[in-house]
C-alpha positions in Angstrom: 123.6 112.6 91.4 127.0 111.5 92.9 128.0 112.0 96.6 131.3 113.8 97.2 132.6 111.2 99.2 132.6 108.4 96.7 135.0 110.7 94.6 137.0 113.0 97.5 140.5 111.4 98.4 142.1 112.2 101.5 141.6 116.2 101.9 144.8 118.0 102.3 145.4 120.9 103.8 143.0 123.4 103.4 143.6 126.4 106.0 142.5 129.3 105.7 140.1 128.7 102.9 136.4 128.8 103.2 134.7 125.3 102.8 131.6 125.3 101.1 127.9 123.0 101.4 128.0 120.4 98.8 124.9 118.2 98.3 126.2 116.1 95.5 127.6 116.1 91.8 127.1 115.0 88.5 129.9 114.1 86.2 128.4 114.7 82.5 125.3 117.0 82.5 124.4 118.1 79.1 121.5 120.3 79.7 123.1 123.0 81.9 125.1 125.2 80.0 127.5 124.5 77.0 128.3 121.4 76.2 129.3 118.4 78.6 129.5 120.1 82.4 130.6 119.2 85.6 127.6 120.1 87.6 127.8 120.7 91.3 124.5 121.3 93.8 125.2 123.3 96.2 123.2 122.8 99.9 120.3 125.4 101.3 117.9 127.3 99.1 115.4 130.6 100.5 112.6 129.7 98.7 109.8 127.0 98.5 108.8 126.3 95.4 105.8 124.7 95.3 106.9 122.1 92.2 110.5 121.9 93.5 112.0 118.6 93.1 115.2 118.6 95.1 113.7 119.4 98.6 116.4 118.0 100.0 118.3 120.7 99.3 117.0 123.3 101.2 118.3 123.5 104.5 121.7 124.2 105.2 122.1 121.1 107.8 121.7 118.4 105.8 123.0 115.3 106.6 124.1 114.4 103.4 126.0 117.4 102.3 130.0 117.6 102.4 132.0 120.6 103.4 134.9 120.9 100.7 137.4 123.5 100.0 137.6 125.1 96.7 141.0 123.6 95.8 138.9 119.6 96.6 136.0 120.4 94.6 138.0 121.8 91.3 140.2 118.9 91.7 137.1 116.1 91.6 135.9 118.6 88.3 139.1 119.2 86.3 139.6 114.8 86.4 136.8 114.9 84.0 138.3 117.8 81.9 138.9 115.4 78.7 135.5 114.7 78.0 134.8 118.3 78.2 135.5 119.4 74.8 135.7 123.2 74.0 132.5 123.8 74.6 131.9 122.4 78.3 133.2 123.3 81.5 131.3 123.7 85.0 128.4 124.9 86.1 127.2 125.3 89.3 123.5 124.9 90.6 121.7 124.1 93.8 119.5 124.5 96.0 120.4 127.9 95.3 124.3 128.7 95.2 124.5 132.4 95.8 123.5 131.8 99.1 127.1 130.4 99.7 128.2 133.4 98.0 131.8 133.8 99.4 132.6 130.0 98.6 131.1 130.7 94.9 133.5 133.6 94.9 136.5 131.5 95.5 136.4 128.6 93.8 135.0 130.4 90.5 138.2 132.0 90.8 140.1 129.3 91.4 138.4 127.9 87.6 139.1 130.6 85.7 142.6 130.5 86.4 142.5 126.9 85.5 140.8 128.3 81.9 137.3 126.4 82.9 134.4 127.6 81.2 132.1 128.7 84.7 128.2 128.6 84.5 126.3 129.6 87.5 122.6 128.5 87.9 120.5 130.3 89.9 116.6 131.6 91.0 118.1 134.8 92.0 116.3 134.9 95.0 119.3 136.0 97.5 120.2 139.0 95.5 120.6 142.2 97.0 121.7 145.8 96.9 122.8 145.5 100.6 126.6 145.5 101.4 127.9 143.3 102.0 126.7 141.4 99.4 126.3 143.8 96.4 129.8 144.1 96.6 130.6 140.1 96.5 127.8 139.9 93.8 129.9 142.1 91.9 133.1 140.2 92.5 131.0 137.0 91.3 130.1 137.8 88.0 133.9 138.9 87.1 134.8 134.8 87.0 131.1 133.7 85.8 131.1 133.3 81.9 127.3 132.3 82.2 124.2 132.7 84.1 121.7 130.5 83.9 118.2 132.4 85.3 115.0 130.3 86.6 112.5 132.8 86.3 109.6 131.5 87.7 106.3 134.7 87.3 106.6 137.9 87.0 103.3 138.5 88.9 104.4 139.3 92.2 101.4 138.0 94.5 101.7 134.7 92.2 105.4 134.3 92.6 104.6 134.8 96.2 102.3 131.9 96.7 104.4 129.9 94.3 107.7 130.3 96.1 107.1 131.4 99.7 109.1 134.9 98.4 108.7 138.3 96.5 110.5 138.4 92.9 111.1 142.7 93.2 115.2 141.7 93.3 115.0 138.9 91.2 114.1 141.2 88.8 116.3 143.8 90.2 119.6 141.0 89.2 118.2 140.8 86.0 118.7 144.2 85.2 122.0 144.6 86.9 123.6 141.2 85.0 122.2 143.3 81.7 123.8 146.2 82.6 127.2 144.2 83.7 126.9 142.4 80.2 126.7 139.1 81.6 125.8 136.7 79.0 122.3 134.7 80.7 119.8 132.2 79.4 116.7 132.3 80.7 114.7 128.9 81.9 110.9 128.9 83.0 109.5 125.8 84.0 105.8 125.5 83.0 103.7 124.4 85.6 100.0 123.5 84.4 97.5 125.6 86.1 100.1 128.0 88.2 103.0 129.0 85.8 101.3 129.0 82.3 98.8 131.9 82.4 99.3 133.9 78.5 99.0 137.1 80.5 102.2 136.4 82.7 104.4 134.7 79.9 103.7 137.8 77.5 105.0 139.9 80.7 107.4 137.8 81.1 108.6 137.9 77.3 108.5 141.3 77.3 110.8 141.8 80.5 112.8 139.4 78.6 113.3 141.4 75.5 114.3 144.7 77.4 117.4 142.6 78.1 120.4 143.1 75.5 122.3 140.1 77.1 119.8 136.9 77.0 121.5 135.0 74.3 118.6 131.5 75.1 115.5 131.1 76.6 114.2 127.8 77.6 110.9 126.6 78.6 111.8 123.4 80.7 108.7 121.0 81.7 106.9 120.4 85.2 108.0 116.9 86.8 107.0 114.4 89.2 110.6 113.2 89.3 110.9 114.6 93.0 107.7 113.5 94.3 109.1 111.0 96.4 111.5 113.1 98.1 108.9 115.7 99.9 107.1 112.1 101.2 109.9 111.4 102.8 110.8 114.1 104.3 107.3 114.6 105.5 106.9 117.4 103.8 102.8 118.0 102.4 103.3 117.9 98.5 100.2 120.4 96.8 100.4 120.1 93.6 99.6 116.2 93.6 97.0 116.0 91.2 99.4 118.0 88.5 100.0 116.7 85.0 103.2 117.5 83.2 102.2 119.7 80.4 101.4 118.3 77.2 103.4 119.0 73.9 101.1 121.4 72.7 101.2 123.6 75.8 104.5 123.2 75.9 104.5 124.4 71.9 102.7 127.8 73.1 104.6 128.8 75.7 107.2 128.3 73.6 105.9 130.8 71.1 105.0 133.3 73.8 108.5 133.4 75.2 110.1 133.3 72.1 111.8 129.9 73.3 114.8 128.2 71.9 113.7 124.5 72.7 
């Protein structure tokens, strides 16, 4: 991941517009979205996840994050355009963007005016029917070309202790982006012992498939990657004595989510 301020010149003016939380970027992600992306991770996330392996993105006080106007960020983004191709574009990730949902609004704007392809990567986990929200959420997805959905267990006590939250309006945006015909792949990272049960990933499949708009779903493995991060921020880390899953659990969840890769 790259700071902001290694890339940001001089800001200019930037009245009036709403600055969003930036933890970092990365200039040529391949795995998040279409093609080559310019990925962005947004600061502050609502849930806990018990494998998560960018802590340091959950608070919205960090230290390290940058507060950027729309027009700063597209600019760092749209330097990289050449290496894009047709296929890439930008997505944005987190932490958990839509809880910056008023920044997301403006500078997906701003990239679909500049013709960018716009992915948006998210748990779901601020989502709401509430105003004023709903109403933003709906503004949203009319510059997001596609949304990329961590679903992490359909049973509810499970995703509970897994997360530190409910999944009821996960679910909930689920339905709705169907319903909008918002083009979504879905990503579940396999967890051994917590997010591989057969009787939750056949749920899960089956939620799945009463969804017209899923054009991929991915089963993505558990890490250690991000180990090191919870030590030093203190935090306890619980699922220490968790293995990555091997290939051939990987191969069945595959199969029981009707996986792409």
């Amino acid at each position: 991941m790259e700071h902001l301020s290694e890339h940001l010149s001089q800001p200019g003016s930037v009245k009036g517009q709403i600055r969003g939380l930036v933890h970092s970027t990365e200039s040529f992600g391949s795995v998040d979205g279409p093609g080559i992306r310019f990925l962005i991770f947004l600061q502050g996330c609502p849930l806990r996840c018990r494998f998560c392996h960018n802590p340091d993105t959950w608070t919205l006080t960090s230290g390290q994050a940058l507060r950027v106007s729309a027009d700063q960020l597209l600019a760092q983004a749209l330097r990289y355009r050449p290496y894009w191709g047709k296929g890439g574009g930008i997505t944005v990730s987190g932490g958990e963007p839509l809880l910056q949902i008023d920044f997301l609004v403006e500078f997906f704007r701003k990239a679909k005016e500049a013709c960018v392809h716009t992915a948006l990567d998210t748990s779901g986990a601020p989502f709401t029917r509430e105003e004023p929200f709903y109403s933003r959420f709906l503004e949203l997805m009319k510059y997001v070309d596609l949304v990329l959905l961590d679903l992490k267990m359909m049973d509810p006590a499970g995703h509970l202790g897994l997360t530190g939250r409910g999944n009821d309006n996960i679910l909930d945006m689920a339905r709705l982006l169907d319903e909008l015909g918002v083009p979504v792949w879905i990503r579940h990272v396999l967890v051994p012992g917590l997010t591989d049960k057969e009787t939750d990933l056949r749920e899960m499949d089956a939620f799945i498939r009463s969804l017209a708009n899923v054009e991929r779903v991915e089963v993505l493995p558990y890490h250690t990657l991000g180990v090191y991060k919870w030590k030093e921020l203190g935090i306890p880390y619980s699922l220490e004595d968790v293995l990555p899953p091997s290939a051939e659990e990987m191969e069945k969840a595959g199969r029981l989510l009707h996986a792409d890769c």
